[in-house]
N, C-alpha and C positions, 0 to 999 in steps of 0.2 A: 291310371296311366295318362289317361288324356288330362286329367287335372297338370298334372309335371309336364305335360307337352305345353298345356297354356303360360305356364308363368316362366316355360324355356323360352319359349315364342315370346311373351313382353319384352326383353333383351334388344329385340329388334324389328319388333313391329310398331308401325305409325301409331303412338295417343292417338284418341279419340278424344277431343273435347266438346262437352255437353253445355248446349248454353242455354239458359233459362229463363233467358229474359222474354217479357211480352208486353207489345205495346200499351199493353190495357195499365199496365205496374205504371208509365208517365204523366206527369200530372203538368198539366197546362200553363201558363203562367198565371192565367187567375185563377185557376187552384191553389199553386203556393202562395198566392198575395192573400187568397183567404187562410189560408193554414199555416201563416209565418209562428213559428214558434214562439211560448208565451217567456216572459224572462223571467230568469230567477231568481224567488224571491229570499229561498234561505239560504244565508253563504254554504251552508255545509253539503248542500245538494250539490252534485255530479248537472252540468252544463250538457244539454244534447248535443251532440255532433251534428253541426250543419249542413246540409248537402244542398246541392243545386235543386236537385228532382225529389228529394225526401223519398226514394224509392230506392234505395239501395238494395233492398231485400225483395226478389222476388214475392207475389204473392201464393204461389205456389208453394212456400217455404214456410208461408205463418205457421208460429208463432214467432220463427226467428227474426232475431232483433238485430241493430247495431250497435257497438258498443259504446259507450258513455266515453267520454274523451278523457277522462283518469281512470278507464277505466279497460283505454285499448292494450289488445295482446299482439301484439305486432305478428303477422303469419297466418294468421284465422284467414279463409276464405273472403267474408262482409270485410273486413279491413283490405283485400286485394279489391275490393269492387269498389271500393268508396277511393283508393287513392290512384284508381286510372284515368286515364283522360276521356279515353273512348267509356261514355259512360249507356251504352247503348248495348250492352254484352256482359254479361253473368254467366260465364263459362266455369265448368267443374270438370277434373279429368275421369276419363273412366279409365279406370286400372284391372290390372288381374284380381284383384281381393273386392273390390264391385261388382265386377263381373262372377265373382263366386256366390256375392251374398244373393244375385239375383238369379243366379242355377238354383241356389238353393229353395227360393219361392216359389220359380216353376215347377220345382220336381215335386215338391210336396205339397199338399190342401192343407196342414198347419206344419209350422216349425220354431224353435227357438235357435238366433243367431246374436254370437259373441263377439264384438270386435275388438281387437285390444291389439297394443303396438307402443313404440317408444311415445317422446313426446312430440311433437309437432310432425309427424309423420301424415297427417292426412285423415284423421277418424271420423271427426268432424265432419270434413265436408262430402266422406263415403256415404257417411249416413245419411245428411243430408241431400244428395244425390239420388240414394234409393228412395226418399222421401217423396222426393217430386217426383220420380218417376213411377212410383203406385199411383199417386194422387192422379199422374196423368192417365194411367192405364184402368181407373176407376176404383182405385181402392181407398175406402174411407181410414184414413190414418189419424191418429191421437201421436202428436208431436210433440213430445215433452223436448223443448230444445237445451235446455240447460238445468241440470239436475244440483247444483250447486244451489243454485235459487229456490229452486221448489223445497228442499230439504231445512231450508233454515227461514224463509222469510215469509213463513205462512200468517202473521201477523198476532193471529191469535188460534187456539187448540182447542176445542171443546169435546167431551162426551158423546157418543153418538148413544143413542137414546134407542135405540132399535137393535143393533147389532153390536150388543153386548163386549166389551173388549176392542173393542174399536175406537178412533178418534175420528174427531172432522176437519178440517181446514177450509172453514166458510167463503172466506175470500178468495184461495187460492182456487176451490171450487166452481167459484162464479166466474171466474177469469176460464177454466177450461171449457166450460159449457156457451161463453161466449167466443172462444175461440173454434168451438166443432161446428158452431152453425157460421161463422166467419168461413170457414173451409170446405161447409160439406151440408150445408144447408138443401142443395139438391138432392146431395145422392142420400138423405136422410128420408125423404118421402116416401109414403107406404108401410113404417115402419112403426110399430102400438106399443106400448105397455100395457099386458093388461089389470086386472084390479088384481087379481091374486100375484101374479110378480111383485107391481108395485107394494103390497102390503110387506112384501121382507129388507122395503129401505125404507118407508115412510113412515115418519112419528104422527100419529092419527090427532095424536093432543094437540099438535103443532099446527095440523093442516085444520083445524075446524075454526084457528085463528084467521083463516083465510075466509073472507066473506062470498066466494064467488063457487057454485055446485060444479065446476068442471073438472074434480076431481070425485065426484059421484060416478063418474061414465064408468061404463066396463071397462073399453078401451082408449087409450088415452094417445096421441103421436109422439113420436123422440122429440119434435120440434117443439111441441107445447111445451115439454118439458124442458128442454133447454131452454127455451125464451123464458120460461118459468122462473128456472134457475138462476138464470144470465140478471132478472131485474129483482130480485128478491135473494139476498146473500143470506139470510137463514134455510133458505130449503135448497139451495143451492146443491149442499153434499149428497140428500138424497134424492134429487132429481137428477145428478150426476151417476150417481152405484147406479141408478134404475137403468140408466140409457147404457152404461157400459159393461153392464151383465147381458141383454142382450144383443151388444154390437159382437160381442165373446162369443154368445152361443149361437148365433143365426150364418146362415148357410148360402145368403144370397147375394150379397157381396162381402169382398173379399176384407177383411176388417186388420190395420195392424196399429200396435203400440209403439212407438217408436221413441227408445230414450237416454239422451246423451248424457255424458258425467254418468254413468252409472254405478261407478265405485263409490261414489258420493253419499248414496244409502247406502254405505255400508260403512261408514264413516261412523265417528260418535256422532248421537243426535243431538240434534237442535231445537226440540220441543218437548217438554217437560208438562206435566200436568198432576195432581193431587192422586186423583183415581186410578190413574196407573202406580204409584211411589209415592205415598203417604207422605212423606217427608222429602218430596220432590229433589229428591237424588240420584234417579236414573232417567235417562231419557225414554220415549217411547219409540222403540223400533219403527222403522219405516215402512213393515209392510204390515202394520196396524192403524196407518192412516189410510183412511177410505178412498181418496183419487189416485194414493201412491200402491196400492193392496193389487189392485187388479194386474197390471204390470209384473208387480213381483212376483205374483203367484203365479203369473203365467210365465215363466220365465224358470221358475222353481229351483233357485241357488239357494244354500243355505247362508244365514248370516252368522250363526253362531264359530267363536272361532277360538273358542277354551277345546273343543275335541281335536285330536292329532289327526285324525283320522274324517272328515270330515263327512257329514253323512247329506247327501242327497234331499231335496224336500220333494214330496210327489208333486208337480205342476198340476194349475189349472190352467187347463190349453185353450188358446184361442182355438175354435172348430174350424173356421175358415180363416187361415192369414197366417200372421208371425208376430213375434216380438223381436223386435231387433234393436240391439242397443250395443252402445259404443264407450269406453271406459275415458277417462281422462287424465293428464299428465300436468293440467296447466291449474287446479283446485289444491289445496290445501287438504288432501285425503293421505295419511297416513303411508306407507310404503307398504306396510303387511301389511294391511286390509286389500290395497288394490291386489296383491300378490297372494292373498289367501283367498278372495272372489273370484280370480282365475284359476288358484287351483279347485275351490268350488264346485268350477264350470266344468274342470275336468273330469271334476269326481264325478259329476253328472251327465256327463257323456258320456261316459264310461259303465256305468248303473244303469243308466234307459235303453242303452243301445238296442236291444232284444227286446222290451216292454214295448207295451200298444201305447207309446205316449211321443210326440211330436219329436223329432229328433233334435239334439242342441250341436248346433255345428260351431265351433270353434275360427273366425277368420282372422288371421294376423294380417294387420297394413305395416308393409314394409318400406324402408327408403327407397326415393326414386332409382328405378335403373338410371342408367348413363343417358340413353336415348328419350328419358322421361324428364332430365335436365334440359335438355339441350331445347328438346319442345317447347320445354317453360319457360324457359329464356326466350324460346321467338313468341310464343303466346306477350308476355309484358312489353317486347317492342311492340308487334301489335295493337295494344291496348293501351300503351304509354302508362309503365310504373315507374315512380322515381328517375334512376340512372339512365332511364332507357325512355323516359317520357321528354318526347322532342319539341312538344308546342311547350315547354320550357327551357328550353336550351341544352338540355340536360343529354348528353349522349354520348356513349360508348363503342370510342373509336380504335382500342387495339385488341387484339387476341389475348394479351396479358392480364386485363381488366376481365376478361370474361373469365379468362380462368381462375384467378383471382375469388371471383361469384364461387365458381364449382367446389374451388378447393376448401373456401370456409365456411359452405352450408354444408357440406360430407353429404349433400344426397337428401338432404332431410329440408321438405318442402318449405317449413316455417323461417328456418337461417335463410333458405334460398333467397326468399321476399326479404328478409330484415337486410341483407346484404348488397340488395340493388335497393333499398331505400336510405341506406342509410351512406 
C-alpha cells in the first residue's frame, strides 16, 4: 500500500534532481593542451566527440563513456550533458522506480533487481544513478555500462584452462580489472586471495611463465591482482574470476554488479570457438564466458528459450549487495528474447519467492508524469539545451512551442530532448 501511495504522490510532488558533478571530473586548460586528442588515422574509425572539458562523464560513473559522434543516440543522458551550455551540472532525476530500486537495497543484505520499460524511457540513466549513489554510500560496484559491447567485441575467445567449460575474453578482462582499481582502488584494501581460492582460477602452467615468486605467498591482495591482471592480458581472466568470487562472497562491504543492455546476452552470440562446436556453428552462451558468468549467475534467469514453460536457474547470490541490471530498447536484440527474459524474470520471482535465495524484484520505468515534463523543460532552460539554450539565441517564447515539446515526445524522456534539439 505505501508502495501505490509513492507513485500516487509522483503525480504531484517536486523531482528531485541529483547532480553528480565534481570539481575533481574538470581538467585545467593545460590539461586539455596536454591531452588534445590524437587524429584519426583510419578513415573507417569513428571520430571522438570533442568537448570543451573532456569530462562529460562524471567519474563516479566509470566505465561510462560518450558516444562516438556516428555513433550518438539522441536522449541518452551523456548526449543531454555534452549538448548544454551550463557545463558545470550532471544532473539525473530521481523518480519513483529509483526510489524503489533503492528500498529495495536497503531492505535486503542481497537481492536481485530487473529494470525493464519502453524505449527511451529513462533505464539507463536509473541505473546509472543507482550507480553513483552506492559508489557514494561505499559500495564497491562492477559497472558493466554497455552490454551490447561486451557481448560481441571481446576481440578474441580462448579456452579457460582451469574451469573446464568455460571461455575467457583476455582483453575484455584486462579492461575490467583496470577499471575496479580506476574505481575502487581504496575501498579494495585489506582484501587476500588466498592460495587455495586462487588455485580454482589459476592455470599453474601459465603462472610459472611468470618469473617473479609473488604468486608463491599464501595470501595475495585483490590489488596485486588487479594490477596483475590490468598489465599482463593473458592472466588477466583469472586474476579477474579470483577477485570477483570473493567480492560475491565477502560480508564487509557492500559488493554490486551492475549491467545495462541486459537482454543483449541473451541475444544470439557473438563468440564462436572450436571446443565448444566442433564445426564452429553455435555460439558459446554468455554465461560461460568468465567476466560475463558471475553476473549471470548471480542474477539466475534462464536463457534457454525452446521450453514453453520456462524453468528458473538456481542463482549464485551476491552475500552482501545486489545485481542490478537494466534491459535495453535502442541494440539490435531480437523482440522475443527481450520478452522471453522478462518473462524469465517472472518465472523467477515467482519460484524463489518462499526459497532462502535473494529476492528478484521486478521495476518498470515508466513515462514521465505531467509534472516530471514540465521540470525537464525548466531543468534544459536551466542548463541551456538546444531551443532553450540562450547564450545562442536560441529561445522559446510562446506557450505553443512548449506544448508543441509535450505533445510530440508523449512523456517519453528520449523524444523530450530529440524535440527541443531539434
Amino acid at each position: 500500500r505505501a508502495k501505490l501511495d509513492l507513485a500516487k504522490a509522483d503525480e504531484t510532488a517536486v523531482p528531485i534532481f541529483i547532480d553528480l558533478f565534481n570539481e575533481k571530473d574538470k581538467k585545467t586548460d593545460e590539461e586539455r593542451e596536454r591531452e588534445k586528442q590524437p587524429e584519426v588515422e583510419d578513415d573507417d574509425e569513428d571520430p571522438v566527440l570533442d568537448t570543451d572539458d573532456n569530462a562529460m562523464v562524471p567519474t563516479i560513473l566509470h566505465p561510462l563513456q560518450t558516444a562516438n559522434v556516428m555513433k550518438v543516440r539522441q536522449g541518452r543522458m551523456v548526449e543531454e550533458w555534452e549538448l548544454a551550455a551550463k557545463r558545470d551540472t550532471k544532473r539525473i532525476m530521481m523518480r519513483e522506480s529509483t526510489r524503489r530500486v533503492a528500498q529495495t537495497l536497503v531492505e535486503n543484505e542481497s537481492s536481485r533487481i530487473y529494470m525493464s520499460g519502453p524505449g527511451g524511457v529513462g533505464k539507463s540513466a536509473a541505473l546509472s544513478l543507482i550507480v553513483a549513489s552506492a559508489r557514494q554510500s561505499g559500495w564497491i560496484v562492477l559497472y558493466m555500462a554497455d552490454g551490447d559491447r561486451l557481448r560481441k567485441h571481446g576481440y578474441y575467445i580462448e579456452p579457460n584452462n582451469v574451469q573446464k567449460g568455460l571461455f575467457d575474453s583476455p582483453m575484455l578482462s584486462q579492461e575490467i580489472c583496470e577499471e575496479l582499481l580506476i574505481s575502487h582502488e581504496k575501498d579494495l584494501e585489506g582484501f587476500e586471495a588466498t592460495a587455495e581460492l586462487r588455485a580454482q582460477y589459476m592455470d599453474e602452467t601459465l603462472l610459472k611463465n611468470y618469473p617473479d615468486d609473488e604468486f608463491a605467498k599464501d595470501d595475495l591482495s585483490l590489488i596485486t591482482l588487479l594490477k596483475f591482471g590490468k598489465e599482463y592480458v593473458e592472466y588477466a581472466p583469472m586474476c579477474l574470476s579470483t577477485v570477483l568470487d570473493i567480492l560475491k562472497n565477502q560480508t564487509k562491504i557492500p559488493f554490486m554488479i551492475a549491467m545495462d543492455s541486459f537482454n543483449c546476452y541473451y541475444d544470439h552470440g557473438h563468440y564462436f570457438h572450436m571446443d565448444y562446436s566442433e564445426n564452429v556453428n553455435n555460439s558459446i552462451p554468455c554465461n560461460q564466458i568468465s567476466f560475463l558468468k558471475p553476473g549471470l549467475d548471480a542474477m539466475g534467469v534462464s536463457r534457454d528459450y525452446d521450453d514453453e514453460e520456462p524453468a528458473p536457474l538456481p542463482p549464485s547470490p551476491i552475500k552482501r549487495g545486489a545485481v542490478v541490471v537494466a534491459t535495453t530498447e535502442g541494440h539490435s536484440v531480437k523482440r522475443s528474447f527481450t520478452e522471453q527474459v522478462r518473462a524469465n524474470c517472472l518465472a523467477a520471482e515467482k519460484e524463489h519467492a518462499e526459497e532462502d535465495v535473494p529476492p528478484l524484484v521486478i521495476v518498470d520505468v515508466p513515462r514521465f508524469s505531467n509534472v516530471e515534463v514540465e521540470h525537464t523543460l525548466s531543468n534544459y532552460e536551466l542548463i541551456g539545451i538546444g531551443r532553450l539554450r540562450f547564450d545562442r539565441g536560441y529561445t522559446v517564447t510562446t506557450e505553443n512551442e512548449l506544448q508543441y515539446f509535450r505533445m510530440v515526445s508523449g512523456a517519453v524522456p528520449q523524444k523530450l530532448l530529440n524535440a527541443v534539439i531539434t
